[in-house]
TORNULO-789445 format. One record per atom (N, C-alpha, C, O, CB): x, y, z; residue number from 1; residue in three letters; atom name. Coordinates in steps of 0.001 Angstrom, whole numbers, plus 500000, padded with zeros to 6 digits. Atoms other than C-alpha are relative to their C-alpha. Glycine has a CB too. Example, Ala and Ser with C-alpha at 12.3 -4.5 7.8 and 13.67 -1.06 7.14 Angstrom:
2
ATOM;500890;498810;500000;1;ALA;N
ATOM;512300;495500;507800;1;ALA;CA
ATOM;500900;501200;500000;1;ALA;C
ATOM;501936;501181;500665;1;ALA;O
ATOM;499008;500027;501246;1;ALA;CB
ATOM;499180;498810;499940;2;SER;N
ATOM;513670;498940;507140;2;SER;CA
ATOM;499230;501090;500730;2;SER;C
ATOM;499739;502198;500899;2;SER;O
ATOM;500414;500462;498585;2;SER;CB
This chain:
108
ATOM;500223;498723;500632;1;UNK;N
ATOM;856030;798823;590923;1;UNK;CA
ATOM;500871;501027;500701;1;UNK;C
ATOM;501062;500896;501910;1;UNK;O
ATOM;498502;500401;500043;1;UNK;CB
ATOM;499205;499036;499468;2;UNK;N
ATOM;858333;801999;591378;2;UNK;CA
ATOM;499862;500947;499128;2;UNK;C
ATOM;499143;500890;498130;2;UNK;O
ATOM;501311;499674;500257;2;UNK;CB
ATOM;499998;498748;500738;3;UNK;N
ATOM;859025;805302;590181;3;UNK;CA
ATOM;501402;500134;499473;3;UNK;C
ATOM;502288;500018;500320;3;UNK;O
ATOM;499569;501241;500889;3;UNK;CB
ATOM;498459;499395;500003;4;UNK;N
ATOM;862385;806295;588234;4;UNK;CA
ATOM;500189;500667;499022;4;UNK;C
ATOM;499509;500489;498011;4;UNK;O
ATOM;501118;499105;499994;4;UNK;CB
ATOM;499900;499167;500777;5;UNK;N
ATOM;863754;808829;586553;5;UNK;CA
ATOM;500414;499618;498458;5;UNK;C
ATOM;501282;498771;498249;5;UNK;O
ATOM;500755;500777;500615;5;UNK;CB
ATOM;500283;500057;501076;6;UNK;N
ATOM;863137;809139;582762;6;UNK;CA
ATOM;501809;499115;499188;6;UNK;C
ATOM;502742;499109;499991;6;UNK;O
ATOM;499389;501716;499623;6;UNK;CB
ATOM;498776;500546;500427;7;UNK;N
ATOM;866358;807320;580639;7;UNK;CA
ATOM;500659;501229;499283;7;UNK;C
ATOM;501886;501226;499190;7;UNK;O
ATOM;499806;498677;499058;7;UNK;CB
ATOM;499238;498890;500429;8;UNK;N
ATOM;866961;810866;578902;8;UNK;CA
ATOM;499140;501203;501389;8;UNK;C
ATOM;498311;501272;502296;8;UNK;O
ATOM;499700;500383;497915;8;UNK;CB
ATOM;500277;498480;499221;9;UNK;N
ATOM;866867;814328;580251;9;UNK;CA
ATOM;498696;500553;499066;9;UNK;C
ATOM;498798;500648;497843;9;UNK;O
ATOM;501626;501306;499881;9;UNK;CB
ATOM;501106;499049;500583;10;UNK;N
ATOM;863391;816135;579367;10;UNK;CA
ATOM;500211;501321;500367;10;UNK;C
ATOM;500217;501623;501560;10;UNK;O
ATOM;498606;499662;500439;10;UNK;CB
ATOM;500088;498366;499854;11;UNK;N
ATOM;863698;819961;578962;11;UNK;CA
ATOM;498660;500444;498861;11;UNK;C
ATOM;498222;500060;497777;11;UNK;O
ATOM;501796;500861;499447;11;UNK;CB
ATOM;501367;499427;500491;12;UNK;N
ATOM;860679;822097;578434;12;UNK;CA
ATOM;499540;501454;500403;12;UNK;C
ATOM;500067;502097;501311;12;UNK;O
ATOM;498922;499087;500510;12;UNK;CB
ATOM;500404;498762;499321;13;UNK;N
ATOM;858743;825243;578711;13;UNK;CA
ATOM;498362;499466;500051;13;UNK;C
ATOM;497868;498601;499329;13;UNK;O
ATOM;500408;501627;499051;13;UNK;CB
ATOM;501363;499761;500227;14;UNK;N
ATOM;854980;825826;579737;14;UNK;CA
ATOM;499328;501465;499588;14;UNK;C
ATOM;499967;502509;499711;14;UNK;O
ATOM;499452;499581;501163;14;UNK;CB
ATOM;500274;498757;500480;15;UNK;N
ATOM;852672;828492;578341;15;UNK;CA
ATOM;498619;499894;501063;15;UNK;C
ATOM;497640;499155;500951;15;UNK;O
ATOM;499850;500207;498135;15;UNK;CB
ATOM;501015;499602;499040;16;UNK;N
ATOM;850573;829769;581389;16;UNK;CA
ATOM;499198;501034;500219;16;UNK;C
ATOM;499315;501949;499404;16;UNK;O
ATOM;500385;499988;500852;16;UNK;CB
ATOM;501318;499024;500267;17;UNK;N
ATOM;847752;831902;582104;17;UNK;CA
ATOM;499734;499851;501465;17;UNK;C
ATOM;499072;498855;501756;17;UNK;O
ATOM;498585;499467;498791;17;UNK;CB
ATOM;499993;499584;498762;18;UNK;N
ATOM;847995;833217;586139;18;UNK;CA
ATOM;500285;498211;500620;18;UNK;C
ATOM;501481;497958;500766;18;UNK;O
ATOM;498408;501000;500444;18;UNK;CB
ATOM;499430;500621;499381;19;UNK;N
ATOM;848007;829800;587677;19;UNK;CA
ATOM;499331;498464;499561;19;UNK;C
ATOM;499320;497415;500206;19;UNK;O
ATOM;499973;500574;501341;19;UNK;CB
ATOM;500268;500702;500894;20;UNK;N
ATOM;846531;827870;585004;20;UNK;CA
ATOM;500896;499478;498534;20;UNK;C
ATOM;501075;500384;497720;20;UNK;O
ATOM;499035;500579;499837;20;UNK;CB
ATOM;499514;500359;500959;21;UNK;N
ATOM;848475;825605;582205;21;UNK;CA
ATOM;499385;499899;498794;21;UNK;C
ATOM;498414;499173;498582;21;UNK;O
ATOM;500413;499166;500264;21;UNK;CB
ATOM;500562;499579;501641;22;UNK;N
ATOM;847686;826439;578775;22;UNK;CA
ATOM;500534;498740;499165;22;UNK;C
ATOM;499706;498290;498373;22;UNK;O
ATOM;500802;501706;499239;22;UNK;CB
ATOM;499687;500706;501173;23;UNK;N
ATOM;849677;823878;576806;23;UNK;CA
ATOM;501739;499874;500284;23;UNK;C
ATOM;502109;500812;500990;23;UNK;O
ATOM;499440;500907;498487;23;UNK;CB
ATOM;498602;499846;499574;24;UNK;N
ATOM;853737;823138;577198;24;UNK;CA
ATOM;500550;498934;498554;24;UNK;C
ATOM;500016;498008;497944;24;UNK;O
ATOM;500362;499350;501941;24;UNK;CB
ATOM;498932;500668;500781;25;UNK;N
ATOM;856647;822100;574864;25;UNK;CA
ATOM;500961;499080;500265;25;UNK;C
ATOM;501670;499721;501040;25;UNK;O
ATOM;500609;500719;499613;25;UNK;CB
ATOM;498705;500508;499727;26;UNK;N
ATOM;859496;819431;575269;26;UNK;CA
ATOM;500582;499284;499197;26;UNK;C
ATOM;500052;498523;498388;26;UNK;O
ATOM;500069;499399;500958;26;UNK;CB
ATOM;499106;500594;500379;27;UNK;N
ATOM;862286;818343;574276;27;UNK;CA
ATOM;501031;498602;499808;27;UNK;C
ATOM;502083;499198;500038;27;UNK;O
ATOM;500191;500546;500260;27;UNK;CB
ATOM;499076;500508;499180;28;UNK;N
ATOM;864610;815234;574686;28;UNK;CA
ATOM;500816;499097;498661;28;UNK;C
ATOM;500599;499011;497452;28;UNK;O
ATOM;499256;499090;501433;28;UNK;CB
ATOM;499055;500324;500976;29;UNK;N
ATOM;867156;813558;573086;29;UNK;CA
ATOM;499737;498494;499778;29;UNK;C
ATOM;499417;497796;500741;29;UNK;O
ATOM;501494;500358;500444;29;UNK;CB
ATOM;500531;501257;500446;30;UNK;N
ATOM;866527;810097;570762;30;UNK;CA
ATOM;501026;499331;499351;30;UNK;C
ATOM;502140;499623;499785;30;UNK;O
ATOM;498842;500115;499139;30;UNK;CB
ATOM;498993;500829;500318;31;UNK;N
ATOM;868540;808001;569123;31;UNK;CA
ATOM;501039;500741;498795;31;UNK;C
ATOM;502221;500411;498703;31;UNK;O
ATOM;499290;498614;499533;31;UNK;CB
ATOM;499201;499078;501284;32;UNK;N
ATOM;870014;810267;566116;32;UNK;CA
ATOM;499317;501087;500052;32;UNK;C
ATOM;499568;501947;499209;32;UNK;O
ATOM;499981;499450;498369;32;UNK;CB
ATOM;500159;498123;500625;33;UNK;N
ATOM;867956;813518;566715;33;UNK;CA
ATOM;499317;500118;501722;33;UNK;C
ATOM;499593;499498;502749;33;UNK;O
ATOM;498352;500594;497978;33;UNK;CB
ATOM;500564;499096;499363;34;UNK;N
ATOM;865948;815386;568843;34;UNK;CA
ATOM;498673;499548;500403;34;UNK;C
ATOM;498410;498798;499462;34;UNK;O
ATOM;500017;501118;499296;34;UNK;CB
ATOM;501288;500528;500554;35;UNK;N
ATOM;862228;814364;569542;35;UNK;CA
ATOM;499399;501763;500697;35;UNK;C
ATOM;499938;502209;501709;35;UNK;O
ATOM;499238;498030;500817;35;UNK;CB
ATOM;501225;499145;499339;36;UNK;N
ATOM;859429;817664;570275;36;UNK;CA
ATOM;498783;499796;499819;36;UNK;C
ATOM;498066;499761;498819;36;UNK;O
ATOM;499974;501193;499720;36;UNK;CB
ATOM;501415;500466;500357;37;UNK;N
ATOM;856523;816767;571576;37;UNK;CA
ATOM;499196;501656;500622;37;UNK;C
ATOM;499830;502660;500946;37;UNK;O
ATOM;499456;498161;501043;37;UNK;CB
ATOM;500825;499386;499225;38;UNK;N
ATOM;853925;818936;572984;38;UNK;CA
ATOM;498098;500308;500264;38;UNK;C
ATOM;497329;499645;499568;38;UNK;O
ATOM;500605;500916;499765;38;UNK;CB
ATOM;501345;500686;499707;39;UNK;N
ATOM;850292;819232;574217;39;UNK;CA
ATOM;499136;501245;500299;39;UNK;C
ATOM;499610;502020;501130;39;UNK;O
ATOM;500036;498850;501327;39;UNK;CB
ATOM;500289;498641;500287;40;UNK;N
ATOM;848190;822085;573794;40;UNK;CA
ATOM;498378;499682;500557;40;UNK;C
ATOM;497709;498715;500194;40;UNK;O
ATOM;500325;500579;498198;40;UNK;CB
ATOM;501996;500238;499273;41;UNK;N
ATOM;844179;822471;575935;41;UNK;CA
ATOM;499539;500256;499139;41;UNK;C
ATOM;499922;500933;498184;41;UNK;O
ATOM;499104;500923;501240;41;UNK;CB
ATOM;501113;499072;501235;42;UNK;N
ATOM;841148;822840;574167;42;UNK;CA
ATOM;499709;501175;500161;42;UNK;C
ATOM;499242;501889;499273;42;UNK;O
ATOM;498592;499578;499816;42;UNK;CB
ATOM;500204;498558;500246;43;UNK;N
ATOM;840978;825945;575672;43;UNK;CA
ATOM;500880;501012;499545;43;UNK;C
ATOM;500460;502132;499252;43;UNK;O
ATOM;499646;500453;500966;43;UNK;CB
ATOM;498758;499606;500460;44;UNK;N
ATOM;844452;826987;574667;44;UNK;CA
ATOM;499527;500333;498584;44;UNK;C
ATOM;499587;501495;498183;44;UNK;O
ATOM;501196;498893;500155;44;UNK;CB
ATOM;499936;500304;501322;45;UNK;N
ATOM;843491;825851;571026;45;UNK;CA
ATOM;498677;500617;499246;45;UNK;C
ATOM;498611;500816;498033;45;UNK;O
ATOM;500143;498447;499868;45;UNK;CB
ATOM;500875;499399;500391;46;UNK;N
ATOM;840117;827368;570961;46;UNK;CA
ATOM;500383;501827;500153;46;UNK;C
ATOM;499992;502807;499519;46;UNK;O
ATOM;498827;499363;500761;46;UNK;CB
ATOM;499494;498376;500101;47;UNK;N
ATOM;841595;830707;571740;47;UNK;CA
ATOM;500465;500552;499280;47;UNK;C
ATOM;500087;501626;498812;47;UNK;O
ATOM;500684;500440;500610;47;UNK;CB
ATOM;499081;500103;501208;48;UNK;N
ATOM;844255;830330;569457;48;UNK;CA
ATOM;498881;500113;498450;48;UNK;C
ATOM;499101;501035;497665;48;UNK;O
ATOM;500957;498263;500157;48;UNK;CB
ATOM;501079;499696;501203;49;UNK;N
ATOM;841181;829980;566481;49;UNK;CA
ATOM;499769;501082;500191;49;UNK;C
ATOM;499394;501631;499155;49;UNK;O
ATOM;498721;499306;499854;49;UNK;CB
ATOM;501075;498654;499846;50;UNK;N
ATOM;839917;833357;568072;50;UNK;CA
ATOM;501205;500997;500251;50;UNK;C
ATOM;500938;502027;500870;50;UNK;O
ATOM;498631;499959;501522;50;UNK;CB
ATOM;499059;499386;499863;51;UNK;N
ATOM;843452;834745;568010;51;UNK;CA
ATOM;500789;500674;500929;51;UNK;C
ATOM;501637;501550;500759;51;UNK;O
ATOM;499830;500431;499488;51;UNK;CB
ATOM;499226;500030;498565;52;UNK;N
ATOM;844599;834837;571399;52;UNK;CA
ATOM;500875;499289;499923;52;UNK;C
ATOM;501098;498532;498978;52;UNK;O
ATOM;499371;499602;501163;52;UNK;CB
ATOM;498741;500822;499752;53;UNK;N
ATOM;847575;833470;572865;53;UNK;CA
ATOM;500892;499519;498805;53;UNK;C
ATOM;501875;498880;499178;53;UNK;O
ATOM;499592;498786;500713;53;UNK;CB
ATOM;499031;500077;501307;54;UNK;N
ATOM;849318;833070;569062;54;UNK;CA
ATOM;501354;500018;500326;54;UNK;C
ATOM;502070;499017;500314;54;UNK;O
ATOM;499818;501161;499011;54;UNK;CB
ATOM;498857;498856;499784;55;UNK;N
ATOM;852105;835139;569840;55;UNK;CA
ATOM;501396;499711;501266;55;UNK;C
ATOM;502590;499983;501397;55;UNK;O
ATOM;499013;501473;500561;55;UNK;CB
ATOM;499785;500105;498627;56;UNK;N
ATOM;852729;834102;573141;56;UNK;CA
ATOM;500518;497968;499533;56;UNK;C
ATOM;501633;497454;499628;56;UNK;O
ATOM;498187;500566;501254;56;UNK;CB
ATOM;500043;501808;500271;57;UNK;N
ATOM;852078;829709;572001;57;UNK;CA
ATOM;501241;500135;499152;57;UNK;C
ATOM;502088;499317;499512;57;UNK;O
ATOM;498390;499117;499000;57;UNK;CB
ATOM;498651;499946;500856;58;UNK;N
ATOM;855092;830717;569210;58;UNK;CA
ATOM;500904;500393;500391;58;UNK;C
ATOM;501845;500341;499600;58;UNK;O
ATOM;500070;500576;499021;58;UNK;CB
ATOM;498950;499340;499423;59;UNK;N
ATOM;857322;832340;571471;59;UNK;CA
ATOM;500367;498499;500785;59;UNK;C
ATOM;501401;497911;500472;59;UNK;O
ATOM;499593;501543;500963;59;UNK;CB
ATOM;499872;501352;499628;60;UNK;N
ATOM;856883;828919;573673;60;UNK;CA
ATOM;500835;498951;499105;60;UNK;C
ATOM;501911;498427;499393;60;UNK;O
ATOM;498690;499553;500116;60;UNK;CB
ATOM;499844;500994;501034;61;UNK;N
ATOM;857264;826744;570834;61;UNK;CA
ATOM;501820;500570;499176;61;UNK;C
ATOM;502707;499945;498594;61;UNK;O
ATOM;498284;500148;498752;61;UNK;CB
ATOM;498169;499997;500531;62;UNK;N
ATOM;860789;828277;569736;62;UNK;CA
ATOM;500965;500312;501117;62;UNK;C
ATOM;502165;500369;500851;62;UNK;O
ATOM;500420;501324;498764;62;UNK;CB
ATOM;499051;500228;499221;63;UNK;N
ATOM;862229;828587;572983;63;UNK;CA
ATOM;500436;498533;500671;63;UNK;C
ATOM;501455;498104;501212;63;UNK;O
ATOM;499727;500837;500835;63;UNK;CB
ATOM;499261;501666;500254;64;UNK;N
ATOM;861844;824813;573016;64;UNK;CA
ATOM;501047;499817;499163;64;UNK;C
ATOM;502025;499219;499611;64;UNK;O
ATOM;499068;498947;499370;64;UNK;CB
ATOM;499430;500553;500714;65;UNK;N
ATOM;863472;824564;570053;65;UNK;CA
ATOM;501502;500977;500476;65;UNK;C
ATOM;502515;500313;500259;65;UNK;O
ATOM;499257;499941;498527;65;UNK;CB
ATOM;498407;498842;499215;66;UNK;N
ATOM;866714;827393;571605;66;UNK;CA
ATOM;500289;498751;501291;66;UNK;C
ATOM;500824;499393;502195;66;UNK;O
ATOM;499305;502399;501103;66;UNK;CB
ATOM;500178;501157;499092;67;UNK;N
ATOM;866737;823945;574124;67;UNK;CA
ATOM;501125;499066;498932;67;UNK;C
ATOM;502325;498892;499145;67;UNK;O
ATOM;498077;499364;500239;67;UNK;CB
ATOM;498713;500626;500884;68;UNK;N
ATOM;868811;822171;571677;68;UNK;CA
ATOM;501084;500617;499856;68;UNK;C
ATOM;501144;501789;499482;68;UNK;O
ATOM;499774;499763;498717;68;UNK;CB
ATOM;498915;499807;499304;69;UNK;N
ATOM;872149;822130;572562;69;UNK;CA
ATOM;501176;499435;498866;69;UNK;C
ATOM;502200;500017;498508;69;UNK;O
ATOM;499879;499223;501497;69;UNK;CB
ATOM;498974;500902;500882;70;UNK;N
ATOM;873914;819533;570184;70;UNK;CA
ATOM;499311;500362;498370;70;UNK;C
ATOM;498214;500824;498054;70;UNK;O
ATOM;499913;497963;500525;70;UNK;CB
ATOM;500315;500117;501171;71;UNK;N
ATOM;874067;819349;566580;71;UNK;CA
ATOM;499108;499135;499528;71;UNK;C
ATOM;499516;498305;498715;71;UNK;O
ATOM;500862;499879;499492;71;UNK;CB
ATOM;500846;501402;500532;72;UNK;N
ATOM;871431;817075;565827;72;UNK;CA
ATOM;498361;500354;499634;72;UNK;C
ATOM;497761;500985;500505;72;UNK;O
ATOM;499996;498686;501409;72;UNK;CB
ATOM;501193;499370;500715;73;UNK;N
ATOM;867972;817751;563716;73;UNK;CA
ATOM;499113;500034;501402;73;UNK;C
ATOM;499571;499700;502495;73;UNK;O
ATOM;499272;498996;498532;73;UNK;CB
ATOM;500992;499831;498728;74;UNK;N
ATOM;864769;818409;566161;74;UNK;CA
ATOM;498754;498613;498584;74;UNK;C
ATOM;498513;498873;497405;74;UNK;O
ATOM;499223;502589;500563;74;UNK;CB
ATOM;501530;500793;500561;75;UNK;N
ATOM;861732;815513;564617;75;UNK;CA
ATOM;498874;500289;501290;75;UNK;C
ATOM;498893;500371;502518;75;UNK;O
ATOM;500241;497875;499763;75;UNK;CB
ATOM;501705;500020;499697;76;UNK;N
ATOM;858171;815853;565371;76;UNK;CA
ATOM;499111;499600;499257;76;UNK;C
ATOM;499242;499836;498056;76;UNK;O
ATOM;499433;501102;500187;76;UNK;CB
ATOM;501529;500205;500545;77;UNK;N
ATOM;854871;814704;564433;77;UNK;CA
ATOM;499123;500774;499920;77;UNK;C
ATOM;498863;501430;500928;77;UNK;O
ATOM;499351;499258;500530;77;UNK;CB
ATOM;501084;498822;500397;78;UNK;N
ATOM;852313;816818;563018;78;UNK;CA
ATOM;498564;499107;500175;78;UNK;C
ATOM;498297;498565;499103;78;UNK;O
ATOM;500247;500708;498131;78;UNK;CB
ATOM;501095;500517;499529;79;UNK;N
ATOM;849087;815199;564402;79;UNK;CA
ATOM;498806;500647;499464;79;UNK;C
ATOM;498125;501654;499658;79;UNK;O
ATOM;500040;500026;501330;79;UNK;CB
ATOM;501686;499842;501324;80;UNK;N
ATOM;846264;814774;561630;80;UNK;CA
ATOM;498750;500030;500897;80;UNK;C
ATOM;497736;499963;500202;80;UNK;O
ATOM;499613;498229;498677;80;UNK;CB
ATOM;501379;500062;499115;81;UNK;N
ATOM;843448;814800;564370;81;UNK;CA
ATOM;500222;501223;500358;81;UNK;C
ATOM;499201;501808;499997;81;UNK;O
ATOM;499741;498902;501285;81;UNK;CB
ATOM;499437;498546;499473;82;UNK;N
ATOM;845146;818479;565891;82;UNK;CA
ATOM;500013;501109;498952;82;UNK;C
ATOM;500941;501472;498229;82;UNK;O
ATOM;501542;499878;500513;82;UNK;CB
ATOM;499854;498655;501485;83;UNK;N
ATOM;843801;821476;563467;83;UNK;CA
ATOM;501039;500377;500361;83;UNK;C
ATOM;501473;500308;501511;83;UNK;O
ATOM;498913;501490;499744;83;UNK;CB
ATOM;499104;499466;499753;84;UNK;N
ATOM;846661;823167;562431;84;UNK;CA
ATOM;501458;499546;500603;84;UNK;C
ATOM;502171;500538;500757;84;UNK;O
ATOM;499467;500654;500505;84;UNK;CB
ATOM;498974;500655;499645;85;UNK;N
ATOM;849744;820911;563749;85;UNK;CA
ATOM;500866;500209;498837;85;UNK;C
ATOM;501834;500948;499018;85;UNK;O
ATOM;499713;498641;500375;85;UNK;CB
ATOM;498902;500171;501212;86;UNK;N
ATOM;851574;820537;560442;86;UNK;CA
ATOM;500721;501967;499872;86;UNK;C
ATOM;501831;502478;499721;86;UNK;O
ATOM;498831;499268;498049;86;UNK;CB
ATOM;500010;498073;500541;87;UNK;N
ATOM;850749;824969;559961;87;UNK;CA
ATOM;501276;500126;500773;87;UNK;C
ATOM;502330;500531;500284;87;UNK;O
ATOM;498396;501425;500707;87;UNK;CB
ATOM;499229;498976;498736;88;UNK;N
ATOM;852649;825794;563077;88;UNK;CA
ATOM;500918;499260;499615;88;UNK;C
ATOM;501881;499947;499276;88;UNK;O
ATOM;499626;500133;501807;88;UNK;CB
ATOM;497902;500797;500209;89;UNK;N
ATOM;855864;823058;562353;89;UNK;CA
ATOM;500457;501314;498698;89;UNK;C
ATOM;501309;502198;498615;89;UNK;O
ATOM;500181;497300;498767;89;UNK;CB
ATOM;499279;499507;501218;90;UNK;N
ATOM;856105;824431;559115;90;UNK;CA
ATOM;500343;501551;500262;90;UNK;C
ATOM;501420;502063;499957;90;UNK;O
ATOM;499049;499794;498614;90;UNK;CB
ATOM;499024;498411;499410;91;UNK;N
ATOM;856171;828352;560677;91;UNK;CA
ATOM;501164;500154;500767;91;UNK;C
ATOM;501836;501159;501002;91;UNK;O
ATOM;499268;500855;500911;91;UNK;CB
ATOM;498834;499479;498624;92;UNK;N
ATOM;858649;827620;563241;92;UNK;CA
ATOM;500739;499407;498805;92;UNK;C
ATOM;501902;499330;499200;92;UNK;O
ATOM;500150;499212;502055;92;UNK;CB
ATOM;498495;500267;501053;93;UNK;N
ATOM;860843;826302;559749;93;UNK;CA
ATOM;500298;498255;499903;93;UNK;C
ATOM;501323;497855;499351;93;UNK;O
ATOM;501749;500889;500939;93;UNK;CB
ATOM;499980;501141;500095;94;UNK;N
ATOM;860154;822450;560153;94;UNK;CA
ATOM;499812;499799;498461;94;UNK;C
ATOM;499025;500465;497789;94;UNK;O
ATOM;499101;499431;500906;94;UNK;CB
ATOM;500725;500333;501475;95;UNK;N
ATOM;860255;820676;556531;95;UNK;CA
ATOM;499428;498741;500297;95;UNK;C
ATOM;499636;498140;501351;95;UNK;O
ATOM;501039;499874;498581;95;UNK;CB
ATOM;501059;501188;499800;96;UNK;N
ATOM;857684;817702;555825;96;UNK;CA
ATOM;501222;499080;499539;96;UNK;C
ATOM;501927;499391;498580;96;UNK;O
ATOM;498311;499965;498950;96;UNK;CB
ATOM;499225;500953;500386;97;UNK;N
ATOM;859887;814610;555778;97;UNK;CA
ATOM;499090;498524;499221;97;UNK;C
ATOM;499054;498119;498059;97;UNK;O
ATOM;500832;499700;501375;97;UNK;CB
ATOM;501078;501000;500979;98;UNK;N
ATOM;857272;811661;555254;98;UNK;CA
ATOM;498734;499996;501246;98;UNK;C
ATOM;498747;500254;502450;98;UNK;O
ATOM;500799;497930;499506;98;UNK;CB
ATOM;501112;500671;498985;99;UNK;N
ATOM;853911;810590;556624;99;UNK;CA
ATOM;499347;501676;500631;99;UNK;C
ATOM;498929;502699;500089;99;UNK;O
ATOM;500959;498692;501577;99;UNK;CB
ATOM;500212;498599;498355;100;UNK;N
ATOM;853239;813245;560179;100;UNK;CA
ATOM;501037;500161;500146;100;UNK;C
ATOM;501140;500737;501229;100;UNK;O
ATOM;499353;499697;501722;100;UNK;CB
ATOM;498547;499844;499200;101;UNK;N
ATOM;857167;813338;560478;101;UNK;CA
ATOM;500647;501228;499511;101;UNK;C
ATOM;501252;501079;498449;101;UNK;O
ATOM;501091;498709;499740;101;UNK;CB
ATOM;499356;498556;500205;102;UNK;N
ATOM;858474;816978;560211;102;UNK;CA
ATOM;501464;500026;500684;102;UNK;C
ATOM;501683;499354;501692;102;UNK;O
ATOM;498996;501238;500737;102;UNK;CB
ATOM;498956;500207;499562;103;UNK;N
ATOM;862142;817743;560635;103;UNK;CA
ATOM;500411;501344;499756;103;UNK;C
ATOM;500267;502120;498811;103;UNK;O
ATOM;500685;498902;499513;103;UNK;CB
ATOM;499243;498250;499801;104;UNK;N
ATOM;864072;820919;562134;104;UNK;CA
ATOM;501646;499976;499630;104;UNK;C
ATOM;502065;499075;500356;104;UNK;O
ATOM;499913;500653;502002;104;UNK;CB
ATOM;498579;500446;499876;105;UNK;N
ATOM;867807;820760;561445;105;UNK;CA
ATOM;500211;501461;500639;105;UNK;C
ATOM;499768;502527;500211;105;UNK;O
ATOM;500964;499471;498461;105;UNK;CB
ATOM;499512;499405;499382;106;UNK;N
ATOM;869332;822577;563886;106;UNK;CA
ATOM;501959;500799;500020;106;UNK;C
ATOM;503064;500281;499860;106;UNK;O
ATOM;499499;499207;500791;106;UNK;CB
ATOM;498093;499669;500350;107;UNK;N
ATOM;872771;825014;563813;107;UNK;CA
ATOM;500554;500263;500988;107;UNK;C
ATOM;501346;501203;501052;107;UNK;O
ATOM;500541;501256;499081;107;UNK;CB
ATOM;499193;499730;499006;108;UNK;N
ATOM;873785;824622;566998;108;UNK;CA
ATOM;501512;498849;500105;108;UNK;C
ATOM;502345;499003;500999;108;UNK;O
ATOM;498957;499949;501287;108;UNK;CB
């Protein structure tokens, strides 16, 4: 058993709250695109219902996507168990491709 570094580069942001992690974005590069995953607390997500942190979780969520560097789409999964997953792709400009698979094309 060992430790080694990942086969791509992961770039990311977190969305924090004094010295507590709220939820974070990343990035990394896949075989023809982009992959973004990210992972959001229940307390992040219960706030977010009560209209906190919105503002702040979407500012996160597109400076991931300002993380793409190359020409190549951004994919994600919109996670049917995660209220609201598909809502937020589709605000930051993701279209539904098939299934949970949302796709950003990027103009960098």
């Amino acid at each position: 058993m060992g430790i080694s570094a990942p086969p791509r580069t992961i770039k990311g942001r977190a969305l924090v709250d004094g010295d507590k992690t709220l939820g974070f974005g990343a990035l990394y590069v896949g075989s023809a695109s982009y992959v973004m995953a990210a992972e959001v607390s229940d307390e992040l997500r219960q706030a977010m219902r009560r209209g906190r942190y919105v503002r702040d979780f979407m500012r996160c969520a597109r400076e991931v996507i300002a993380l793409a560097t190359a020409p190549l789409p951004i994919d994600s999964i919109a996670d049917p168990e995660k209220y609201g997953s598909a809502k937020v792709l589709k605000h930051l400009g993701f279209k539904h491709v098939r299934e949970d698979i949302w796709r950003w094309q990027t103009s960098a």
